[in-house]
N, C-alpha and C positions, 0 to 999 in steps of 0.2 A: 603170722606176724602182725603185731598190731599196726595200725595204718602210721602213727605217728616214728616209729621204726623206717615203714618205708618211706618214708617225706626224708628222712634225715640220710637214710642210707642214698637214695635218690640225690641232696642235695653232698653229699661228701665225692661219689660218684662224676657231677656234674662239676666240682671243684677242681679233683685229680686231670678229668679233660680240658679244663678249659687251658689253652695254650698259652706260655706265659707271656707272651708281646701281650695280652690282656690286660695285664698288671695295673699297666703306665694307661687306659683305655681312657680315661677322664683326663689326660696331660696332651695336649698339641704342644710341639715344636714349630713357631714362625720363623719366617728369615733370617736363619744361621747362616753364620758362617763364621771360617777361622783367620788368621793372617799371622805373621810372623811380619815384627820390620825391616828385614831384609834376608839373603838369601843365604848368609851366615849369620843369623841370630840364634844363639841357645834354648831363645825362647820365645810363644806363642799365645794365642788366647781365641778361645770362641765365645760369640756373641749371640743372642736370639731371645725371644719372647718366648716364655713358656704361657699358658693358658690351661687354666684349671675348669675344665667344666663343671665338674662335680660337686657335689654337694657339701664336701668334705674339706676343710684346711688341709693343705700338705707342705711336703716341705723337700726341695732341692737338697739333699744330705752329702753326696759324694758325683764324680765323675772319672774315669775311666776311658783310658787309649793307650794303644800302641805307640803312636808319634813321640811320647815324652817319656824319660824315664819316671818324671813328677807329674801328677796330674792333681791340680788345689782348685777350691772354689776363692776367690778373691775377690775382693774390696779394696774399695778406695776408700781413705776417711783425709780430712782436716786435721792436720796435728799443728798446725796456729803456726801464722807466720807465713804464710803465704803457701807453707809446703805441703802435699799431697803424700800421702804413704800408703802404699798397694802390699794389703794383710790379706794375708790367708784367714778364714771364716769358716771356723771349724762346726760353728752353729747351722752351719749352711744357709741358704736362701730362705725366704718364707712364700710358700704360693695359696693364696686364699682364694675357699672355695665362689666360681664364677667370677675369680678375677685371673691377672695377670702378673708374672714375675719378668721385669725387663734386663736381661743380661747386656749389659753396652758397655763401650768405649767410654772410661772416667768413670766407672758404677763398679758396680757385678759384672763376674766374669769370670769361664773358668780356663785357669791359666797351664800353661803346656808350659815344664822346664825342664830343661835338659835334652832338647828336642835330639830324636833318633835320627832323623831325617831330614830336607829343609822342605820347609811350606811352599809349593810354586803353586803361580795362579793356575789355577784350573784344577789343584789336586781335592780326591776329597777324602775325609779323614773321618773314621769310624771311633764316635762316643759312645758312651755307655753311661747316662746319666742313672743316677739312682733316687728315689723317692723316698723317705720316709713312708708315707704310707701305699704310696703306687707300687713301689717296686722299679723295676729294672725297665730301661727302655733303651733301646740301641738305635743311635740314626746318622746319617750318613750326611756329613758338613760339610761345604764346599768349602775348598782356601778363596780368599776373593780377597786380595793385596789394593786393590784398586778404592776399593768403599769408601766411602767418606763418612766419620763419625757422625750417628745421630744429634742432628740440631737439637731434638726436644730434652737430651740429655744435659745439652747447656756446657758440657765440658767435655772435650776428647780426650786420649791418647797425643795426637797430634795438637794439640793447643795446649799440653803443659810441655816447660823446658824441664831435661831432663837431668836438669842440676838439681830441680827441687821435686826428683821422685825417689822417695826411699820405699826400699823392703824391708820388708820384717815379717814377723809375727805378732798376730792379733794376742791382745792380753785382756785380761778381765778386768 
C-alpha cells in the first residue's frame, strides 16, 4: 500500500476516534448562567461568554434543553421610540476566530419558553449549544436568580419597563 494511502487511511482512522466533546475544542464557555424572573415564569434565558480560540470564524447556530419546550437564540434590537423588542435570531450568533461572543442581559441570549419546570436558585440546567462549524458542546448552567446584569452591557433585563418589551420575530 502506498504510503500516501496510509497517511490518509491513518488520518480517517484518527477522525472516527476522536470523541465528539472534541468538536466544540476551540469554544470555552465563561460564566453561565441561567434565571427565570420568578418562580412562575414560562419563561428563561441563559447568559455567558463564549470564546473562540481557534483560528477559524464560527458561529452560535442553535441551542438545546430539556427545561423548555422552545429553546431560540435571541436579540434585543431598537425598534425606535424608546422600545426594545426581544427577536429570535435565526442567523444565530457570530463568534470570531480569537475573539469572543457575549451572551448578556439586554444583548444575546438564549431564551427558554415554555419552561417544563421552574428555574430555582441553585438548579443546574443541561445546554446543548451547537456551532456552525464546532459542532455540539453540552455544558452544565447554574440558575443564579440573584446576578446582577452586566454593567459593561449598559442595559439590563432589569432596567427596561416591561411595558416597552415586545416579542416577535426577527424579519429580514
Amino acid at each position: 500500500m502506498p504510503i500516501r494511502h496510509l497517511k490518509r487511511t491513518a488520518l480517517a482512522v484518527a477522525l472516527v476516534l476522536t470523541p465528539l466533546s472534541a468538536l466544540a475544542g476551540d469554544i470555552q464557555v465563561e460564566g453561565a448562567y441561567a434565571r427565570a424572573s420568578s418562580a412562575m415564569a414560562k419563561s428563561g434565558a441563559a447568559f455567558m461568554t463564549l470564546h473562540n480560540s481557534g483560528s477559524a470564524d464560527d458561529r452560535l447556530i442553535d441551542a438545546r434543553s430539556d427545561i423548555a419546550q422552545r429553546v431560540e437564540l435571541h436579540t434585543h434590537i431598537d425598534a425606535g421610540n424608546g422600545v426594545m423588542q426581544m427577536r429570535q435570531d435565526e442567523d444565530g450568533f457570530p463568534l470570531p476566530a480569537g475573539g469572543d461572543a457575549k451572551l448578556a442581559r439586554g444583548g444575546d441570549h438564549v431564551m427558554f419558553m415554555g419552561l417544563n419546570r421552574p428555574m430555582n436558585q441553585g438548579d443546574m440546567i443541561t445546554v446543548t449549544l451547537v456551532f456552525e462549524k464546532s459542532g455540539e458542546m453540552t455544558v452544565e448552567i447554574p440558575v443564579d436568580l440573584n446576578r446582577k446584569p452586566d454593567a459593561a452591557m449598559g442595559m439590563g433585563h432589569g432596567k427596561m419597563g416591561n411595558g416597552n418589551m415586545q416579542h416577535g420575530k426577527m424579519s429580514d
